[in-house]
ZAGUZA-845378 format. One record per residue (C-alpha): z, y, x; residue in three letters; residue number from 1. Coordinates in Angstrom, 3 decimals. Layout:
REM ZAGUZA-845378
- up; north; east; res; n
- Z; Y; X; ALA; NUM
...
***
This chain:
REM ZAGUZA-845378
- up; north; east; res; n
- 14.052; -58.321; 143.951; UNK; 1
- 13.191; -61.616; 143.319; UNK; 2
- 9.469; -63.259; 143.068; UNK; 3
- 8.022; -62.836; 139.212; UNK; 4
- 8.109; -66.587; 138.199; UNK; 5
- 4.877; -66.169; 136.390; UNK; 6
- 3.049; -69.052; 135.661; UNK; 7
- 0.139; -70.527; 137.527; UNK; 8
- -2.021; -73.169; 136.073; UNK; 9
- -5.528; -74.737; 136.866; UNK; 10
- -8.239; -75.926; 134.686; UNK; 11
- -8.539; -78.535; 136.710; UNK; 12
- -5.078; -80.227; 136.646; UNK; 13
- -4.857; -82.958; 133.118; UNK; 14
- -1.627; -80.801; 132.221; UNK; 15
- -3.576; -78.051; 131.904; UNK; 16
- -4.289; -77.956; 127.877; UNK; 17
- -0.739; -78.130; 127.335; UNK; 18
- 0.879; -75.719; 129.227; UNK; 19
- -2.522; -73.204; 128.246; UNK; 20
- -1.344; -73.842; 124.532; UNK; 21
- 2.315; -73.217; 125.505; UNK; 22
- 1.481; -70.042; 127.382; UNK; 23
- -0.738; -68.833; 124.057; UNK; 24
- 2.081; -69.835; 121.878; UNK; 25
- 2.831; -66.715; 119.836; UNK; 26
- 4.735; -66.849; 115.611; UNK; 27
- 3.586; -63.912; 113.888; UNK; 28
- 6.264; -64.999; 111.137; UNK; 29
- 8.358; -62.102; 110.617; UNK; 30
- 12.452; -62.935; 110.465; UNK; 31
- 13.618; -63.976; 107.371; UNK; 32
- 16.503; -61.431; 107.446; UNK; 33
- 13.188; -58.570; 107.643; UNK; 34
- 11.121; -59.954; 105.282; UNK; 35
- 14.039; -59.453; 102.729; UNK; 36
- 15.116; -56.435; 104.062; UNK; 37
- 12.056; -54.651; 103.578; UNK; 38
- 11.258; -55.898; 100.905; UNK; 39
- 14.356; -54.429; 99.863; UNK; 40
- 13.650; -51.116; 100.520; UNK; 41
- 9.776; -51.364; 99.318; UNK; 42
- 11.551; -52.549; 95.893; UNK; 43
- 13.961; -48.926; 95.918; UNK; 44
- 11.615; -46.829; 97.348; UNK; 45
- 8.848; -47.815; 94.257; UNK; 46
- 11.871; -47.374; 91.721; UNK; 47
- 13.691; -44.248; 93.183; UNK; 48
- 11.246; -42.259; 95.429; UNK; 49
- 12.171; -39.250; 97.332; UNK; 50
- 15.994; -39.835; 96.597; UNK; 51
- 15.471; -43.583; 97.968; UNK; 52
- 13.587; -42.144; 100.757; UNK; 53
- 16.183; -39.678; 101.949; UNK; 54
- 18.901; -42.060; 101.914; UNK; 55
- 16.891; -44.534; 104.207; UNK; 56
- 15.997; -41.537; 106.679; UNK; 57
- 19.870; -40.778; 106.934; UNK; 58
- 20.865; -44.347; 107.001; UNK; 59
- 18.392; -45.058; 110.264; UNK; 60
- 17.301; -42.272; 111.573; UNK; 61
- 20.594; -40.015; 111.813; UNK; 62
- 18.862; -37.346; 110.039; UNK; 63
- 20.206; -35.668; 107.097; UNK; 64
- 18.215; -33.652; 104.894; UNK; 65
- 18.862; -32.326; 101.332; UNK; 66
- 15.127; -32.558; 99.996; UNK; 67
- 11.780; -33.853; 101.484; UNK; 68
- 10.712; -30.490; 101.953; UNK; 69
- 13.159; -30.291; 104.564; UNK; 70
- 11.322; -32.964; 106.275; UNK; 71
- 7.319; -31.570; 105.756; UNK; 72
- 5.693; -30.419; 108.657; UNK; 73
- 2.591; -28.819; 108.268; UNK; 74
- -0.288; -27.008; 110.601; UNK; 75
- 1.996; -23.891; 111.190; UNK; 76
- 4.272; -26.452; 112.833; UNK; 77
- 1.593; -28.583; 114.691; UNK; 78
- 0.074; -25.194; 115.636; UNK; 79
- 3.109; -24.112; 117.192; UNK; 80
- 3.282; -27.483; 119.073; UNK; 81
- 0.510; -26.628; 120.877; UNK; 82
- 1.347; -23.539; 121.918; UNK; 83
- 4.664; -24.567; 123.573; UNK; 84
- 3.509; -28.022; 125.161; UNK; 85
- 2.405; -27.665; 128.752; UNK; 86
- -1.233; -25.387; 129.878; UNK; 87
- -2.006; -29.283; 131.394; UNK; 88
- -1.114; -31.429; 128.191; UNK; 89
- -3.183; -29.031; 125.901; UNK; 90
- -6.074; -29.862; 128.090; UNK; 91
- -5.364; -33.664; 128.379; UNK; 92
- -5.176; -34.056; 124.389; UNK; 93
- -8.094; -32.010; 123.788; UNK; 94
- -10.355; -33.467; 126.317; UNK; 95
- -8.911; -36.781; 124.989; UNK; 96
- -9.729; -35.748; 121.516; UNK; 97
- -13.396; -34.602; 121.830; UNK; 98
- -13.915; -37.708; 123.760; UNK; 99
- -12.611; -39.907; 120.847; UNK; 100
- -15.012; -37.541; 118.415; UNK; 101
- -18.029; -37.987; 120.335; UNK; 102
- -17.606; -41.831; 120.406; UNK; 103
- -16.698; -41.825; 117.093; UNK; 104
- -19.497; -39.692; 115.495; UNK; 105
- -22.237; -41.511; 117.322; UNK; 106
- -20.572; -44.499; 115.109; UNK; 107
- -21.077; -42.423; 111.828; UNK; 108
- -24.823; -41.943; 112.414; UNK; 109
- -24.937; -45.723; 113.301; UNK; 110
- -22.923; -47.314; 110.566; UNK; 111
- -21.550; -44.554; 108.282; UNK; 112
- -24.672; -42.788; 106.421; UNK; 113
- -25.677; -43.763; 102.727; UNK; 114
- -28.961; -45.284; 102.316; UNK; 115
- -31.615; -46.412; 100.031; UNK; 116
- -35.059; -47.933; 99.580; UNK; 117
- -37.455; -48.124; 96.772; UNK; 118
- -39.499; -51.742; 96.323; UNK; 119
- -42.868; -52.195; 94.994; UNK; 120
- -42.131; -52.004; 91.463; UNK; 121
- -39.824; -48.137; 92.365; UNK; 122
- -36.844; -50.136; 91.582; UNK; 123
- -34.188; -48.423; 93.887; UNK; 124
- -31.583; -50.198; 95.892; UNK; 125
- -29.460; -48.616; 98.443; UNK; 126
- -25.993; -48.400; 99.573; UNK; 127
- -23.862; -44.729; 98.937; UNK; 128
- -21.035; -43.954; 101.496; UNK; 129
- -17.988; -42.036; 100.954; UNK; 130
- -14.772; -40.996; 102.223; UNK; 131
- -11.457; -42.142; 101.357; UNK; 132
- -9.483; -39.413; 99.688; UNK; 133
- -6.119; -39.407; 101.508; UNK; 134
- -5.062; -41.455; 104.464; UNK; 135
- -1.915; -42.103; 105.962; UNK; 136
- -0.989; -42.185; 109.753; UNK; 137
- 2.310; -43.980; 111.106; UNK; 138
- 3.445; -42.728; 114.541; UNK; 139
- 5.899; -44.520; 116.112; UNK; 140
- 8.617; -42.262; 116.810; UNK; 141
- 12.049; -43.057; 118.653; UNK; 142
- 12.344; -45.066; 121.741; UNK; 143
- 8.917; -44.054; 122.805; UNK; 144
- 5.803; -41.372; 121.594; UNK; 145
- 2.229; -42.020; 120.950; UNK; 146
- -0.086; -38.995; 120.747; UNK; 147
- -2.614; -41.314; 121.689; UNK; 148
- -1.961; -43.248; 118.975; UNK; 149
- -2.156; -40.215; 116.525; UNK; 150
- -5.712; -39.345; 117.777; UNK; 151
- -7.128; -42.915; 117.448; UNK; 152
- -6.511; -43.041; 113.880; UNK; 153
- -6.899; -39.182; 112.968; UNK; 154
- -9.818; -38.587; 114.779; UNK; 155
- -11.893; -40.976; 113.116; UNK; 156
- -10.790; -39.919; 109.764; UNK; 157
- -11.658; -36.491; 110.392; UNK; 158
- -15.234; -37.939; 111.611; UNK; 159
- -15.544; -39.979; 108.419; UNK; 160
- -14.810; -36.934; 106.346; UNK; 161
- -10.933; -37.721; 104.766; UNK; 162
- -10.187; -34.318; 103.305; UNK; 163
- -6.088; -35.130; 103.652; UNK; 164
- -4.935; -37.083; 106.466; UNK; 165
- -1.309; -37.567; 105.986; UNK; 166
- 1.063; -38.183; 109.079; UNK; 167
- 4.438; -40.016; 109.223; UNK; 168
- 6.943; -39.956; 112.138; UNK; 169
- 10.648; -40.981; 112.702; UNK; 170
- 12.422; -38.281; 114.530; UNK; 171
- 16.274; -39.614; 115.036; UNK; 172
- 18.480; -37.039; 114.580; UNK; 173
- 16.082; -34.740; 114.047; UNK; 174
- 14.637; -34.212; 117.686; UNK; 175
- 10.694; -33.833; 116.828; UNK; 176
- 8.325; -34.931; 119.643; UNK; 177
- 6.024; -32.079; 120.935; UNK; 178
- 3.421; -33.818; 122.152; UNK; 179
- 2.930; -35.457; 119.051; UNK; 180
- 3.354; -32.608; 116.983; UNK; 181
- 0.357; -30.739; 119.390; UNK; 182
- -2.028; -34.128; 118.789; UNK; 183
- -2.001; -33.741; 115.356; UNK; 184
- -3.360; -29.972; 115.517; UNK; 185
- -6.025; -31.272; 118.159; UNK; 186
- -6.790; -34.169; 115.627; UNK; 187
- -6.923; -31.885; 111.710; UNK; 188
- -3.865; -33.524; 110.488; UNK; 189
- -3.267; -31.885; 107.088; UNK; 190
- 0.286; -32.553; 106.741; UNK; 191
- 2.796; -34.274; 107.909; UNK; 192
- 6.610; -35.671; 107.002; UNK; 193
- 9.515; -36.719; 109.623; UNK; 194
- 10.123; -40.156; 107.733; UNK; 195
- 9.556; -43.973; 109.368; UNK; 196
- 10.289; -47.258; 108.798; UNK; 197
- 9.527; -49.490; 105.628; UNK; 198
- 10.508; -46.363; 103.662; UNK; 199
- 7.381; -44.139; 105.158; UNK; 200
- 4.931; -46.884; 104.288; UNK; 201
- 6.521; -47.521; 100.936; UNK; 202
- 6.222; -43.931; 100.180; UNK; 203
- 2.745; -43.652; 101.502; UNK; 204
- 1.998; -46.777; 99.546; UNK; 205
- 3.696; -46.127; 96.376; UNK; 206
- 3.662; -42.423; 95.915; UNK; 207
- 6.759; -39.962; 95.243; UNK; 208
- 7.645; -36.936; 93.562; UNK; 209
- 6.890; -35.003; 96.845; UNK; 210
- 4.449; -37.336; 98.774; UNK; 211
- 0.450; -38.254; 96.954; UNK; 212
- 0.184; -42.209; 97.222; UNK; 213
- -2.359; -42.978; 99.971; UNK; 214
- -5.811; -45.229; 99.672; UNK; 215
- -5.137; -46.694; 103.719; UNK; 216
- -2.558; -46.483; 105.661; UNK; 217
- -3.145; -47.416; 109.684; UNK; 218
- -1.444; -47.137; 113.099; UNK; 219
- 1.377; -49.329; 114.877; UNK; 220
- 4.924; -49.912; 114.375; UNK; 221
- 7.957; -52.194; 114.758; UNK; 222
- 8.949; -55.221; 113.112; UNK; 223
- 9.974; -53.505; 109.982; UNK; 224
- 6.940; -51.636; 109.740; UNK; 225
- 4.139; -54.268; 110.087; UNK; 226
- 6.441; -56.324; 107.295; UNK; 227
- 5.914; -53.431; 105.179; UNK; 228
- 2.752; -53.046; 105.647; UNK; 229
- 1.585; -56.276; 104.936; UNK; 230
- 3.557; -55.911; 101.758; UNK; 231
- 1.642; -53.237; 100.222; UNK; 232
- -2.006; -54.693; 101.317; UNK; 233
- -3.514; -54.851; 98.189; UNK; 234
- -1.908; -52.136; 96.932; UNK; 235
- -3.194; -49.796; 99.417; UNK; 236
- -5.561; -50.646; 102.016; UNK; 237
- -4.460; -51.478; 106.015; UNK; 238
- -5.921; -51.234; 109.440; UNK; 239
- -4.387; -54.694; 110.426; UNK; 240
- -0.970; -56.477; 111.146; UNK; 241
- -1.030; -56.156; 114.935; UNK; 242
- 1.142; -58.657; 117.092; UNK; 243
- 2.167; -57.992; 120.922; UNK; 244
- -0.097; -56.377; 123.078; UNK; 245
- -2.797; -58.154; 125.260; UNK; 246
- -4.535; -57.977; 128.104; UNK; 247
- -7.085; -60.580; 129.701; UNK; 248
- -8.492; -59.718; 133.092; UNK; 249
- -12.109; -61.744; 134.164; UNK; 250
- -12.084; -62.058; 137.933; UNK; 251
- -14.593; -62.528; 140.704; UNK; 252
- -12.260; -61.590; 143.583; UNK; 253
- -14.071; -58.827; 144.278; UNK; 254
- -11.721; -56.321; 142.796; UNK; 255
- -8.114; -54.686; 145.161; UNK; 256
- -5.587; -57.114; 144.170; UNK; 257
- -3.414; -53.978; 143.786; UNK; 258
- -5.529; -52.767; 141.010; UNK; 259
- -5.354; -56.061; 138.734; UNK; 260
- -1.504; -56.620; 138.916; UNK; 261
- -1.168; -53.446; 137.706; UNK; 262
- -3.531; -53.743; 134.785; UNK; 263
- -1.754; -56.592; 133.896; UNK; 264
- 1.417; -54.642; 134.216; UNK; 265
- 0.122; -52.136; 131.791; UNK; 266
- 0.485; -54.501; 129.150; UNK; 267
- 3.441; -56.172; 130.087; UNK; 268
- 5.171; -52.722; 130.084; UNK; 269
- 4.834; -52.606; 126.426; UNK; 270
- 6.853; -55.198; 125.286; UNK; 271
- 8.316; -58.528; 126.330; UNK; 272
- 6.532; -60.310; 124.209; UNK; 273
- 3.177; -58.730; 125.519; UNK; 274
- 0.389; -60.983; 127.160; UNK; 275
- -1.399; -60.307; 130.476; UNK; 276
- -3.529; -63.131; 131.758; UNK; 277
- -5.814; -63.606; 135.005; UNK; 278
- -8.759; -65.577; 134.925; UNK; 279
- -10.211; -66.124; 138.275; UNK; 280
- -12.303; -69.183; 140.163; UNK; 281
- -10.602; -67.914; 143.469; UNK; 282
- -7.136; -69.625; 144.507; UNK; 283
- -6.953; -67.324; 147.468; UNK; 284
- -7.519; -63.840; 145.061; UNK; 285
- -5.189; -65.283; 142.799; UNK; 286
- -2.765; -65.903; 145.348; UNK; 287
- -3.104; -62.196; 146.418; UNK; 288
- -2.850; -61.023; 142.799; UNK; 289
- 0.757; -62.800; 142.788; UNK; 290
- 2.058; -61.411; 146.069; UNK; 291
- 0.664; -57.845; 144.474; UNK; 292
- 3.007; -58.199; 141.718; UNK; 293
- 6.146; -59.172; 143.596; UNK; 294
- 5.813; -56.540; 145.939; UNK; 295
- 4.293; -53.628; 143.027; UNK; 296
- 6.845; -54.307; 140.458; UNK; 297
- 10.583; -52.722; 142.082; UNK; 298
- 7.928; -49.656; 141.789; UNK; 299
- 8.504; -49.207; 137.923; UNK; 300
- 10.487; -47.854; 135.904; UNK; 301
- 10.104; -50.764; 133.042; UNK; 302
- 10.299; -53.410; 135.798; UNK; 303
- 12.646; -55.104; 133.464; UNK; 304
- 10.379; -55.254; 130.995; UNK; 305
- 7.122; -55.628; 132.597; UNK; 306
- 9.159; -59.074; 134.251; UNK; 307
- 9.754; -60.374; 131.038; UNK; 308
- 6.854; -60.090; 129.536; UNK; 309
- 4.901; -61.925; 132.567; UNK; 310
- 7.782; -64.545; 133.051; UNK; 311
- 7.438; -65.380; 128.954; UNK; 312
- 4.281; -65.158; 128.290; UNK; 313
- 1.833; -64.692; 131.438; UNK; 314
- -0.596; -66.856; 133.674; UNK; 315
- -2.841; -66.503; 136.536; UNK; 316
- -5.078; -69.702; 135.849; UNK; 317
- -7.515; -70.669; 138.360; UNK; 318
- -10.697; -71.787; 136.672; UNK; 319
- -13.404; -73.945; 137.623; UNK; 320
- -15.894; -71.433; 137.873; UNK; 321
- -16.430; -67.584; 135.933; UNK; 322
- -18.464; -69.598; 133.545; UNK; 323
- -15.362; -71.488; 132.453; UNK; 324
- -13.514; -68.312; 132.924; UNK; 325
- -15.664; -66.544; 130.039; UNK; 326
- -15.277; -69.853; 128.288; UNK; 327
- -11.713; -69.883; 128.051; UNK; 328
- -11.448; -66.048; 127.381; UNK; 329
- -13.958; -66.794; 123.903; UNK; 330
- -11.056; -69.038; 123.158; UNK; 331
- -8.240; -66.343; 123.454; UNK; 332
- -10.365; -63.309; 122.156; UNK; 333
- -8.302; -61.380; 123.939; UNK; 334
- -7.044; -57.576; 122.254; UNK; 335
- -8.560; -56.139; 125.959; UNK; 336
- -10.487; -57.915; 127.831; UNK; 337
- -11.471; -56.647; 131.602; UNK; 338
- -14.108; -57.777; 133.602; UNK; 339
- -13.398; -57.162; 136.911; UNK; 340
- -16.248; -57.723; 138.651; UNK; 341
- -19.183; -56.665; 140.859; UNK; 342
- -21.236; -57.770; 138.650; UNK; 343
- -19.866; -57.542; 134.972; UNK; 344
- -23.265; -57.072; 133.607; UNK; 345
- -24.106; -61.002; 133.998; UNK; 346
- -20.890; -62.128; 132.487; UNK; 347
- -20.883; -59.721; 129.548; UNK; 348
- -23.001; -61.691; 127.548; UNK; 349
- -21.285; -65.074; 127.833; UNK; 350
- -18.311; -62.846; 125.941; UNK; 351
- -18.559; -62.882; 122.131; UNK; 352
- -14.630; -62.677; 121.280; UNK; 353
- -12.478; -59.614; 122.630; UNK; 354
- -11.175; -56.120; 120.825; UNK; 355
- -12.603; -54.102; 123.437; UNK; 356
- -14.544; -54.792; 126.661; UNK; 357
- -14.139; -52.972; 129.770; UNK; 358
- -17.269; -53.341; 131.941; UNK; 359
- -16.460; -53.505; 135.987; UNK; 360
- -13.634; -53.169; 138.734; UNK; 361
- -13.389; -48.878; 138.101; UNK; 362
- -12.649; -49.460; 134.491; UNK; 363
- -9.130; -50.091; 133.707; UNK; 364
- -7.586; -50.487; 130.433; UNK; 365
- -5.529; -47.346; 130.522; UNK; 366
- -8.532; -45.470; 130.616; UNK; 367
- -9.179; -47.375; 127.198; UNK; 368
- -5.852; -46.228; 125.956; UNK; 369
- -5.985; -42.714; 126.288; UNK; 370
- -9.679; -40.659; 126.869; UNK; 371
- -12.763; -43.053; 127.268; UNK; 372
- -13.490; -42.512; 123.652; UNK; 373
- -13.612; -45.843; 121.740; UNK; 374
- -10.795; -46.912; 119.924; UNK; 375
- -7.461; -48.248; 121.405; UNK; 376
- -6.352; -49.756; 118.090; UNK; 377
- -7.366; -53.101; 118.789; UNK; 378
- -7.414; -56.475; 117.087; UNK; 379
- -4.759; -58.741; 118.785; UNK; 380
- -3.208; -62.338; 118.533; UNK; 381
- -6.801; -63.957; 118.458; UNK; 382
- -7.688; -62.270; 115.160; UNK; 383
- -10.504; -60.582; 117.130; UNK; 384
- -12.371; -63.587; 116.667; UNK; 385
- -13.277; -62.235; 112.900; UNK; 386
- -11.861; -58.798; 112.763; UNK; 387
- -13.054; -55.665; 114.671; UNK; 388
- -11.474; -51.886; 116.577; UNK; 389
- -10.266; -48.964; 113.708; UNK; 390
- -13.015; -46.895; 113.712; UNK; 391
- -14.728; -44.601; 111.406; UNK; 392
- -16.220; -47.196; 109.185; UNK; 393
- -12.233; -47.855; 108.050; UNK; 394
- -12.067; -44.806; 106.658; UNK; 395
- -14.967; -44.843; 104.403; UNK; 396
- -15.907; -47.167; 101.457; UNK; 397
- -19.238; -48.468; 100.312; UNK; 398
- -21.099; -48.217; 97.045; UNK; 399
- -24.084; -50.260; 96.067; UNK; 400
- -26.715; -47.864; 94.172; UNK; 401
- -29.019; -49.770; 92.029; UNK; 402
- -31.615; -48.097; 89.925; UNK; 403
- -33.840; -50.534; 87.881; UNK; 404
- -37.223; -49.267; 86.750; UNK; 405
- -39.164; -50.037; 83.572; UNK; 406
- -41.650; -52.787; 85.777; UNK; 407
- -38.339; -54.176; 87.645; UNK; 408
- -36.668; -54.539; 84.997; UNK; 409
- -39.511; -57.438; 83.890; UNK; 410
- -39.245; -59.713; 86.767; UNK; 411
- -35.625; -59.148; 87.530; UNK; 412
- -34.962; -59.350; 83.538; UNK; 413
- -36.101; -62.688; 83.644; UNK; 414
- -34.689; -63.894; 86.439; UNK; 415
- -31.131; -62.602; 85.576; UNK; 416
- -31.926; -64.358; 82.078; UNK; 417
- -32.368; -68.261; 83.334; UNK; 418
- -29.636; -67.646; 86.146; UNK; 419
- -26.816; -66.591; 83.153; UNK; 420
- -28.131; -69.107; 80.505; UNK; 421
- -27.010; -71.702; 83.358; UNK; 422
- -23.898; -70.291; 83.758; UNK; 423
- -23.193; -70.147; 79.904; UNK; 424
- -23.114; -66.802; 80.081; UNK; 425
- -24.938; -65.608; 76.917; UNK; 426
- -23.986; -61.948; 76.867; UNK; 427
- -25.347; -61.430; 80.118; UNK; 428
- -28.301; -63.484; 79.079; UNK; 429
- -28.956; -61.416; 76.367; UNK; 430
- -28.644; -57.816; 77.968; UNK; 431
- -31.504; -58.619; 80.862; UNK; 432
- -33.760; -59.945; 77.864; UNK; 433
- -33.246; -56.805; 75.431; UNK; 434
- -34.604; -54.961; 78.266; UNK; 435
- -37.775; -57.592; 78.005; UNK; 436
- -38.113; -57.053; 74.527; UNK; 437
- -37.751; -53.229; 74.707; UNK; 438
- -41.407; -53.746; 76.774; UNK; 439
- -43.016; -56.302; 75.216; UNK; 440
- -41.943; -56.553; 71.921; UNK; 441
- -41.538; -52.476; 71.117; UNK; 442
- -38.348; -52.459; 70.297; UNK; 443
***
């Protein structure tokens, strides 16, 4: 097989900038033909429901049915998922699971709990936190499944308290996915329905006779699906609008060269438009990375793909130093973000942009993926410069409490009184001061 014609630039070369922005050169602009597609479908699904939704599921997914009830599954069916899927994958997915429950309860107790304080004058201010009623889960279904998918989002939800955690899965021509199925009994789903596409989301969004609108709706899907999804935002809430896959590895040299072409394969695998990049000071390690990759990649089955993707879209770039290196990662906020080194503890804290971290040379992103415990759903596309992993805190919503007493009422009363009058706000004005002359004046 031929050499992988990734590319290789240097900080130090004057061309770098250029081809650095041509390598990071992604459009998350949907195609035209999608947008109006789906928005298409959103448009029928609102007006006709199930019947809209039936016709869509026969249309792409080969899969006729005479009623949505024909396409419910519900914990009898994950139940007997389990039961038929392999002695080993039952273990995987449930060590898996309590992994992702552990992680994701100590995150309850640390951001997920109501609280509230009383000031000097007993005036109470605090914060109450609740569930969301229903959720909705898309698993991609078709080419490829993701179990691991269905835990990251269900698992949390079940940690944040969601009493009805909805799931929705394309099964063309009707062949249902096992594995999948047996997740969501590991993970509580409550019930689930063999629909995909724009129509699941628009029927999750929107509601039909046979399927409760959800409040959220998270997990990953193709083009169609993150269109639609960004169409009802607002409607219903959304984990995020996820573009290709990425994976940035932080290298000292001190790591197999075997072991970080194939963590950068593990991205590439997903998708040809999915981004692995090496960052490394060492020209001879970097050299060694490449020659891993020639001779690693006839070893795969998605060689194709994985060849693609690097070809496209990846770089080894030789930097000037791993200060520059952690530099030039803050700049790409990578969705993963690996530091293999031997000692990842003093670069760690140069890092302020990245989805998830993975700390030193025995911690590769698969690992991340499937049973370390933190969340794989990952900001992506350099959005994790503001935005953050699903985790429990998307599944809950905050209330401010605010309980006024008769002293704080005074002060604040006051206060509230000279900030509305400037704002030519006289009603508001005049409620804070009624309180004042409840007090002073008796009334």
């Amino acid at each position: 097989m031929n050499a992988v014609a990734v590319r290789q630039l240097d900080t130090a070369r004057p061309d770098f900038e250029v081809e650095f922005r041509r390598v990071r050169h992604w459009s998350a602009e949907t195609d035209e033909a999608i947008e109006q597609r789906v928005a298409a479908i959103l448009a029928d699904v609102q007006a006709r429901g199930d019947a809209a939704v039936l016709e869509y599921t026969a249309r792409f997914d080969g899969l006729q049915a005479a009623s949505m009830a024909e396409l419910a599954l519900g914990p009898e069916d994950f139940a007997a998922a389990f039961a038929v899927v392999t002695p080993a994958q039952r273990e995987a997915l449930q060590q898996a699971a309590r992994r992702i429950r552990v992680y994701h309860e100590r995150q309850l107790e640390a951001c997920g709990r109501s609280w509230s304080y009383r000031d000097e004058d007993g005036t109470l201010l605090g914060q109450k936190v609740t569930p969301l009623d229903r959720v909705g889960i898309y698993v991609p279904g078709g080419k490829a499944a993701y179990p691991s998918s269905l835990l990251m989002s269900a698992v949390p939800a079940a940690v944040a308290g969601v009493p009805e955690i909805v799931m929705v899965v394309p099964t063309p021509k009707g062949e249902r996915n096992p594995l999948v199925l047996a997740a969501a009994h590991v993970a509580g789903v409550t019930r689930g329905v063999t629909i995909g596409g724009a129509q699941a989301v628009a029927a999750l969004a929107y509601g039909t006779a046979s399927l409760p609108a959800v409040d959220k709706i998270t997990g990953p899907g193709n083009a169609y699906v993150a269109s639609a999804k960004k169409r009802v935002f607002g409607t219903v809430g959304i984990d995020m609008i996820a573009g290709p896959s990425e994976i940035l590895v932080l290298a000292d040299g001190s790591t197999p060269a075997d072991w970080v072409a194939m963590d950068l394969f593990s991205q590439a695998e997903h998708d040809e438009l999915a981004q692995s990049i090496l960052l490394c000071p060492d020209a001879a390690y970097i050299d060694a990375v490449r020659a891993a990759i020639d001779r690693l990649l006839p070893t795969l089955p998605r060689a194709a793909i994985i060849r693609a993707s690097l070809e496209g879209r990846g770089a080894l770039i030789r930097t000037r130093s791993m200060e520059e290196a952690c530099e030039i990662s803050n700049r790409i906020a990578p969705e993963h973000l690996e530091i293999s080194s031997g000692e990842p503890g003093r670069w760690e804290p140069l890092l302020r942009h990245a989805g998830a971290i993975f700390l030193g040379a025995y911690t590769s992103e698969s690992l991340g993926d499937y049973c370390a415990g933190p969340n794989h759903v990952l900001p992506t596309a350099g959005t994790a410069r503001f935005s953050s992993p699903l985790g429990v805190y998307d599944f809950q919503k905050r209330s401010s409490l605010i309980e006024v007493s008769a002293a704080g009422a005074q002060t604040l009363g006051r206060i509230a009184a000279e900030l509305a009058h400037g704002e030519g706000l006289q009603a508001h004005a005049r409620a804070a001061e009624l309180r004042l002359e409840t007090r002073e004046g008796g009334r």
